[in-house]
Each structure stands twice: as C-alpha cells, then as structure tokens.
C-alpha positions, -999 to +999 in steps of 0.1 A: -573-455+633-580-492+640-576-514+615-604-538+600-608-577+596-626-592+568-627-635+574-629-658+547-659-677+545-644-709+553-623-700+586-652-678+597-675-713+598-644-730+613-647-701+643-689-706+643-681-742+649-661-740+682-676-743+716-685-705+728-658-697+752-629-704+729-647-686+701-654-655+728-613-659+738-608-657+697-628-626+691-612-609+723-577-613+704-588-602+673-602-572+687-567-569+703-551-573+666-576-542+655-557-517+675-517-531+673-519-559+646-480-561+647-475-566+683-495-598+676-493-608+640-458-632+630-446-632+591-456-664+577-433-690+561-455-678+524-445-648+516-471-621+518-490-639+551-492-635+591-501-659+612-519-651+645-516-674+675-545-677+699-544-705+720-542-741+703-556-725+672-545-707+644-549-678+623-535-668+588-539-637+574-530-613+545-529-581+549-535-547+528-512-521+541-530-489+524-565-499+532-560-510+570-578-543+564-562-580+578-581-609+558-583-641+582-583-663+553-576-697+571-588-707+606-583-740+624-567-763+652-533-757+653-526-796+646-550-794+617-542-754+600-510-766+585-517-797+569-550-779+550-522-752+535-496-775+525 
C-alpha cells in the first residue's frame, strides 16, 4: 500500500508558484516518496519531522505512522526554508 501526502496550504502555494518544470520535477519525487518514503525522507533536526530534498528546494514533513499519510507542511528554496522555521 502506498502511502498518501496531504500539503499544508502554505507550501502547497509555495509549489503553485514555481516555474512548471521544477514544480513537474517536485511532483515526480513526491510520487517517488508515495511508494518508499524512507529511501527518500531524512529525520529532521525537530523531533517528530523529515525533511525531503529535491533539488535546491526543500521539503519538511510530519508524518502519521498508522494512517500512511506524510504532511508537507513547509515548502521553499532551500536558502529560504530554514530561516522561515527558525
């Protein structure tokens, strides 16, 4: 069973915002992250979160181990995703 992603208002306008083929190159990895999320997903500095790397941009996550779902709850630049968290 694959798993499911639910994105956070706010980091699913940040994807809607970038130019179509890195938004294309995003979705392609996240479908990639439905079928082995661990293969791609790295344990996050706050406990309880994943990050996802995709290029120069960022992903992190939470996710619910008994319901199969990863929550993209923050999406952005890489130079720009850290400062908005801390």
């Amino acid at each position: 069973m694959t798993w499911q992603i639910e994105w956070y208002d706010k980091a699913l306008k940040n994807l809607e915002d970038l130019p179509v083929h890195i938004r294309e190159r995003v979705v392609k990895r996240i479908d990639m992250v439905k079928e082995n999320p661990f293969h791609f997903l790295e344990h996050f500095e706050r406990k309880g979160f994943y990050k996802l790397r995709i290029g120069d941009y960022r992903a992190i996550a939470s996710v619910d181990f008994q319901n199969k779902i990863i929550k993209i709850q923050v999406f952005d630049h890489r130079g720009r995703i850290y400062k908005r968290l801390y």
